[in-house]
DOVO-559776 format. One record per residue (C-alpha): residue number from 1; x, y, z. Coordinates in Angstrom, 1 decimal, decimal comma, always signed. Example, Ala and Ser with C-alpha at 12.3 -4.5 7.8 and 13.67 -1.06 7.14 Angstrom:
BEGIN
[1; [+12,3; -4,5; +7,8]]
[2; [+13,7; -1,1; +7,1]]
// end
This chain:
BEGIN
[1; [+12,3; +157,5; -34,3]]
[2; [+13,4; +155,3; -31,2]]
[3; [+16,2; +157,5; -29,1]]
[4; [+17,6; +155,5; -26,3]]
[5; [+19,6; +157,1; -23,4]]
[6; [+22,2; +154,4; -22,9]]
[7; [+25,2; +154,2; -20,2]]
[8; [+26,6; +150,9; -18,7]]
[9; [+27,4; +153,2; -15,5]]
[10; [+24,2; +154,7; -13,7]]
[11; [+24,3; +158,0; -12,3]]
[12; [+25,6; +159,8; -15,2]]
[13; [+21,7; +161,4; -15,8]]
[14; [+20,4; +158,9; -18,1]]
[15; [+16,9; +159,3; -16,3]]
[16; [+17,0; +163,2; -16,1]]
[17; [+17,4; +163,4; -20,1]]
[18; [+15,5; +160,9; -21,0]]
[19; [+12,1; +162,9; -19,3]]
[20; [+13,2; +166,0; -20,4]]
[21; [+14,3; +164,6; -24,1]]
[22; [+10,4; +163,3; -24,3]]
[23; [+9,3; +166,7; -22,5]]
[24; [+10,9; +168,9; -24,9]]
[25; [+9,9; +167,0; -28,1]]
[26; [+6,5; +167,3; -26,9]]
[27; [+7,0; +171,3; -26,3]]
[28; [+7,8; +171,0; -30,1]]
[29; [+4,5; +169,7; -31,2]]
[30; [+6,0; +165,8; -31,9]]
[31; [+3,7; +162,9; -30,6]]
[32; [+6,0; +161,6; -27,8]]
[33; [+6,6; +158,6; -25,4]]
[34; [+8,4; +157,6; -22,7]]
[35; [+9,4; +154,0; -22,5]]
[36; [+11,1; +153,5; -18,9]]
[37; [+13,4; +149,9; -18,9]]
[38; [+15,0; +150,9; -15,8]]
[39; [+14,2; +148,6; -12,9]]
[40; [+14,1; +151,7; -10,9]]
[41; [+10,9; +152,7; -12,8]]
[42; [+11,4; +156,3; -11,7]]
[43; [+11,1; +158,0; -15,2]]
[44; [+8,0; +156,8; -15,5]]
[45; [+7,0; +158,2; -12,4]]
[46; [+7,9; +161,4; -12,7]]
[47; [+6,7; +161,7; -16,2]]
[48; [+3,5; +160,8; -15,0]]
[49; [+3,7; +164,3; -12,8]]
[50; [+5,8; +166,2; -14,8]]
[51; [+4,3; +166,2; -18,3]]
[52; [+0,7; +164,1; -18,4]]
[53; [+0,9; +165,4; -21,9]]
[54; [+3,9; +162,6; -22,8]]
[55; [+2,4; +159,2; -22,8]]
[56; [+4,6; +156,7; -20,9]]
[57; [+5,2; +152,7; -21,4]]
[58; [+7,1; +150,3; -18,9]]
[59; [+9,2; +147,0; -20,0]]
[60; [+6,8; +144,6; -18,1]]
[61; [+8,6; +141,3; -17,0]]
[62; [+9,6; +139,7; -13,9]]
[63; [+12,7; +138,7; -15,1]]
[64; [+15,5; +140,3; -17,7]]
[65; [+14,6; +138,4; -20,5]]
[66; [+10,7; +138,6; -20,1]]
[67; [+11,2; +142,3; -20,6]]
[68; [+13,8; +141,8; -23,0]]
[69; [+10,9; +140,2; -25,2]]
[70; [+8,5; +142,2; -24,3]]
[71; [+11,1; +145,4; -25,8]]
[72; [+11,6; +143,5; -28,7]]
[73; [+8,0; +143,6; -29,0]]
[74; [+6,6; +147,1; -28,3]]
[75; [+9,3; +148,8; -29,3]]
[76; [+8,3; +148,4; -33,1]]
[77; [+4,7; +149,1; -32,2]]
[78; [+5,4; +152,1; -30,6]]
[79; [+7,6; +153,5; -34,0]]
[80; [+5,0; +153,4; -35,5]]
[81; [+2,4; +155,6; -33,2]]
[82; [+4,9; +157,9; -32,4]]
[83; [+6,7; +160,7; -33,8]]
[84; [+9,7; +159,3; -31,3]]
[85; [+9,9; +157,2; -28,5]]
[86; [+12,5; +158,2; -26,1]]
[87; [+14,1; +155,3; -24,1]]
[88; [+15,5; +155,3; -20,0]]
[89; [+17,6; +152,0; -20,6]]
[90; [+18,7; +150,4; -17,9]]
[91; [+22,4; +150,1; -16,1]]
[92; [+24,2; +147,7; -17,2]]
[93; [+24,6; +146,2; -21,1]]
[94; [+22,3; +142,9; -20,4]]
[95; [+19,7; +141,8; -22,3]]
[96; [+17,6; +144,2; -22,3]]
[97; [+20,0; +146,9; -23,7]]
[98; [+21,0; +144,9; -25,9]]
[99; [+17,0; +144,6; -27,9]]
[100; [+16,6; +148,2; -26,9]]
[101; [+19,8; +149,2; -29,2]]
[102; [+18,6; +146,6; -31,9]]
[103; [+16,1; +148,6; -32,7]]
[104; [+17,4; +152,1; -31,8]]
[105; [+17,7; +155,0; -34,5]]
[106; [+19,9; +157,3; -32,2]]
[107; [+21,3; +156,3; -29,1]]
[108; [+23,0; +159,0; -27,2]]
[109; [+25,4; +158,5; -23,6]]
[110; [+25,6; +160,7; -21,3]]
[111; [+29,3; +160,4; -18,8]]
[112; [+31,2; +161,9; -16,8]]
[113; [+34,9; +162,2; -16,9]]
[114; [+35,7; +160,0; -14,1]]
[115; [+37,9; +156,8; -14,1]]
[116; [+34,5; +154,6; -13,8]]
[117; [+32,6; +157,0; -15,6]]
[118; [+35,4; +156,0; -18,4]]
[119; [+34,7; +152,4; -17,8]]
[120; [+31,2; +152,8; -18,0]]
[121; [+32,0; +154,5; -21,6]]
[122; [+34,3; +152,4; -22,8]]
[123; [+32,1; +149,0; -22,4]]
[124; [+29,1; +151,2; -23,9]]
[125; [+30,5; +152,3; -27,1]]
[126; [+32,2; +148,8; -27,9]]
[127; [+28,6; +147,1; -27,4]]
[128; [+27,2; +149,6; -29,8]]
[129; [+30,1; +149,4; -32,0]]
[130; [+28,8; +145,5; -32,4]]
[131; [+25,5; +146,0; -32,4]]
[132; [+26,2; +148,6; -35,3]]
[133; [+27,7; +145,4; -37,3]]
[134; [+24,8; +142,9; -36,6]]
[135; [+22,6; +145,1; -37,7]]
[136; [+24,2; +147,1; -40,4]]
[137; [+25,6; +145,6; -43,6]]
[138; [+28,6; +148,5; -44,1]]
[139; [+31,1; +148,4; -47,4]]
[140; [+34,3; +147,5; -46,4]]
[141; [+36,5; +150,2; -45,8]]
[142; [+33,1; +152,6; -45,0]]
[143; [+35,2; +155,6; -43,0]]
[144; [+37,6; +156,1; -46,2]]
[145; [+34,6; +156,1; -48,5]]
[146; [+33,8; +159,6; -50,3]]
[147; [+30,2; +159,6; -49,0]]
[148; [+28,2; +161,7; -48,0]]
[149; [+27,3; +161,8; -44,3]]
[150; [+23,5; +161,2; -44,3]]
[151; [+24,5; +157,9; -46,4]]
[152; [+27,5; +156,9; -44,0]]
[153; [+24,4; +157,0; -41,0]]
[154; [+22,6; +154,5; -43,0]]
[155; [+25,3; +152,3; -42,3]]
[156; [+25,6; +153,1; -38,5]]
[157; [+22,2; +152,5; -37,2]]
[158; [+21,7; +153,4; -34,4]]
[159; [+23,5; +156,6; -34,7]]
[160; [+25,2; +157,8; -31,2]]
[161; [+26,5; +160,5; -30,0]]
[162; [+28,4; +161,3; -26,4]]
[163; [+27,1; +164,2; -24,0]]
[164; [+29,5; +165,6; -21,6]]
[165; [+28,1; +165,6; -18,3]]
[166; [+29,4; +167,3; -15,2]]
[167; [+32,2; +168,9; -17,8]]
[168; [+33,1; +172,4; -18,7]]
[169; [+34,4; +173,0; -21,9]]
[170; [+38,0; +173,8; -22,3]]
[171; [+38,8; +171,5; -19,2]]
[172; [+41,3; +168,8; -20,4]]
[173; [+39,0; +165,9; -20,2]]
[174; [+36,6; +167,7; -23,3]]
[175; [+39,5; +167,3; -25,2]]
[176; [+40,5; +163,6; -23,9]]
[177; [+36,5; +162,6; -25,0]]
[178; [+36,5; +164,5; -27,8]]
[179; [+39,8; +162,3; -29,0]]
[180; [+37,6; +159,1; -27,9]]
[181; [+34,6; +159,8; -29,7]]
[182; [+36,5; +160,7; -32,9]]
[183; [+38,0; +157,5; -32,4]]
[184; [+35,2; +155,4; -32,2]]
[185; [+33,5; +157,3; -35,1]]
[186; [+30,6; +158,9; -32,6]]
[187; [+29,4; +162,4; -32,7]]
[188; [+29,8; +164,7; -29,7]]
[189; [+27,8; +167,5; -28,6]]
[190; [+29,5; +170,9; -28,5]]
[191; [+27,1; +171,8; -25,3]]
[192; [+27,4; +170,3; -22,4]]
[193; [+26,0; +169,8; -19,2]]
[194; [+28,1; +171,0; -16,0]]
[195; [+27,1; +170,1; -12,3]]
[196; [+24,0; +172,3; -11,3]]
[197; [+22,5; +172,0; -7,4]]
[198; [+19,1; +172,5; -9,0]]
[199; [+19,0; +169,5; -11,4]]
[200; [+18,9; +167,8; -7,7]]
[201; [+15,5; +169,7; -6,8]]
[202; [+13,9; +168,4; -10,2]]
[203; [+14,1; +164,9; -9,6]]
[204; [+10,6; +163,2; -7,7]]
[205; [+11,5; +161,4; -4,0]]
[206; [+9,5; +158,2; -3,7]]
[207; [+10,6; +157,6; +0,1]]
[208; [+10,2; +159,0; +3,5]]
[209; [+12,7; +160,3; +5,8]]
[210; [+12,1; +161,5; +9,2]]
[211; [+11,0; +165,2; +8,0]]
[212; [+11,0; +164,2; +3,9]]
[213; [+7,7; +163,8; +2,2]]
[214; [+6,8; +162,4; -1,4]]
[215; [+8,0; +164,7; -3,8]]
[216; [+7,0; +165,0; -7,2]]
[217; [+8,9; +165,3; -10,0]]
[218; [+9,0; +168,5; -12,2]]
[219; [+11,2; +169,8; -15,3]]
[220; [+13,6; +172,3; -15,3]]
[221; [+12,1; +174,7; -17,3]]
[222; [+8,6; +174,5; -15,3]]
[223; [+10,7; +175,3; -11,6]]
[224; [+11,0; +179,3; -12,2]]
[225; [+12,1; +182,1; -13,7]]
[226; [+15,1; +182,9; -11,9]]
[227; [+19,3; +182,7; -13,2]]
[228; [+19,8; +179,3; -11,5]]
[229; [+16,7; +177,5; -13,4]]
[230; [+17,7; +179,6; -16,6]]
[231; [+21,0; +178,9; -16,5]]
[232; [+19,8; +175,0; -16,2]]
[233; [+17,2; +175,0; -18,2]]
[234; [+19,5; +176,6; -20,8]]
[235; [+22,4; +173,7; -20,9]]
[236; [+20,0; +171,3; -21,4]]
[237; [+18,0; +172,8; -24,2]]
[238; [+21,2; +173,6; -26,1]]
[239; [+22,3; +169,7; -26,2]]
[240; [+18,8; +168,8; -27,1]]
[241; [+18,9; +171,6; -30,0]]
[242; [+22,5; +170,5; -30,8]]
[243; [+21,4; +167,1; -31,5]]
[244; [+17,7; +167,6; -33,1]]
[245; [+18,3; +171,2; -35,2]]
[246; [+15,0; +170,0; -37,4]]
[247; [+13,0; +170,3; -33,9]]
[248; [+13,4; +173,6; -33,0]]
[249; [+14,6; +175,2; -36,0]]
[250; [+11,5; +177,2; -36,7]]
[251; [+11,3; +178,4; -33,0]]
[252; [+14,5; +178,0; -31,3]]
[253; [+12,7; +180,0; -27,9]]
[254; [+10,3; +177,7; -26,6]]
[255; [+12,5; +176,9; -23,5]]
[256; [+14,2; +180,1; -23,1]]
[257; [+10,3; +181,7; -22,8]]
[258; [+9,6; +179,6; -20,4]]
[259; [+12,1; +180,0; -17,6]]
[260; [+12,8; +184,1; -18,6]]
[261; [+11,1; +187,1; -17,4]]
[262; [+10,0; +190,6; -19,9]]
[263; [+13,3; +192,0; -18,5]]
[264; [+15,3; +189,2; -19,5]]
[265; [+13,5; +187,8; -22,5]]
[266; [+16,0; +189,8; -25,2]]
[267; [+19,1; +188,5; -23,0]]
[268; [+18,0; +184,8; -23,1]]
[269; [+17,0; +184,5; -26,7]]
[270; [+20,5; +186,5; -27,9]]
[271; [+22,0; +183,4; -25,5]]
[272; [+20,6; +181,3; -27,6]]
[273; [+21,2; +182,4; -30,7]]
[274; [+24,9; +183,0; -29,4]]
[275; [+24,9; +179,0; -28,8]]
[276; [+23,4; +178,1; -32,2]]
[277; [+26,1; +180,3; -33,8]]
[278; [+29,3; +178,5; -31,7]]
[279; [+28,5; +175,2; -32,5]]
[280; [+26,7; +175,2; -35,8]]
[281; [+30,5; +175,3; -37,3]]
[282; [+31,5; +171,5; -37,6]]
[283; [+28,3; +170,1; -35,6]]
[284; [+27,8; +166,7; -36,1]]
[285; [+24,0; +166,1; -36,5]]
[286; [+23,1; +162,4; -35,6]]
[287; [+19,3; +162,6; -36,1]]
[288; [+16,8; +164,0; -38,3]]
// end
């Protein structure tokens, strides 16, 4: 399975998910890869530190449409070695995001609720809304047909889904992209993923600053055991089990073990369970 993280806007966390997406299949036992197409390169990077365990790829090319071949290329290749192959695509909805998504199974968009952030969405969905007709030969009329909904995906490749980022639920703007996705006939996830000062600490500095060093990158669930890493490493595991139920269905606790303590162990896994039981009426699975 290929599973792009894909947003016209940067800064919406495409690169934070992506590592963590490959990090936690690969908790879960699946043969795993990164393949960073951000010019940035900086999932790669921090892969490389956080999780040696998750083999990682990079679009080589000096210009867009050398790597745009050399996607088209590896992307196939790398199907078939992998259990999944998690993308970082890059900003923008150029060339390159546009082979990435023609070979995409799941595609899934992290935004914010901001008036670009909005932008960013907009432009996103109706590029995967095309790429969804090149590729996909639907029956007229698909959305009024009485199928069932593992046979309307085949019809939708890739699948997508939207993940709230920087949102609480119950705040207006849920509701407004909630409407949107509907709209657009893309899944949602129930969980999402609110502003957090310690998703800043995770991510690796490649620079110096008077007084800042190299910093490596780490995941969440790695940085301690304490409520703020919990709490983090918590929102994100319940999008990733929202989306990939197969996963973790056997064992639903790998994350919470990691980042909670004997005393809190019973607390975290009835969190979780609590979770799984709010959303798991009308979840809208995109991937299997």
């Amino acid at each position: 399975m290929i599973i792009s993280m894909t947003n016209a806007k940067g800064g919406v966390g495409k690169t934070t998910l992506a590592v963590h997406l490959a990090a936690w299949l690969h908790l879960y036992d699946l043969k795993a890869a990164l393949f960073d197409c951000d010019a940035q390169r900086l999932s790669s990077w921090w892969m490389k530190t956080a999780e040696p365990g998750v083999d990682v790829y990079v679009a080589e090319g000096a210009e867009e449409e050398e790597r745009a071949v050399a996607i088209d290329e590896l992307l196939p290749r790398l199907a078939e070695e992998y259990d999944a192959v998690v993308v970082d695509a890059p900003g923008g909805l150029g060339r390159e995001a546009g082979a990435i998504l023609s070979h995409a199974d799941a595609v899934l968009i992290p935004t914010g609720t901001s008036g670009l952030d909005w932008e960013g969405l907009y432009w996103t969905t109706s590029t995967i809304k095309e790429i969804q007709k090149l590729r996909n030969e639907a029956p007229e009329g698909i959305e009024n047909l009485n199928i069932s909904e593992d046979e309307r995906r085949k019809y939708l490749l890739p699948n997508a889904a939207i993940i709230p980022v920087q949102a609480e639920e119950g705040h207006v703007a849920m509701a407004d992209l909630r409407e949107f996705a509907h709209g657009v006939q893309f899944g949602m996830t129930t969980a999402t993923l609110p502003y957090r000062q310690k998703h800043i600490h995770i991510t690796p500095k490649r620079f110096h600053q008077k007084g800042l060093v190299d910093r490596p990158g780490s995941l969440m669930w790695n940085t301690g055991r304490n409520k703020e890493v919990r709490d983090a490493a918590l929102d994100i595991d319940a999008v990733f089990q929202e989306v990939f139920p197969e996963v973790c269905a056997v064992d639903p606790y790998r994350v919470g073990e990691q980042v909670a303590t004997r005393r809190t162990i019973d607390a975290v896994k009835w969190e979780i369970d609590n979770r799984t039981a709010r959303r798991s009426h009308g979840r809208e699975r995109i991937a299997s």
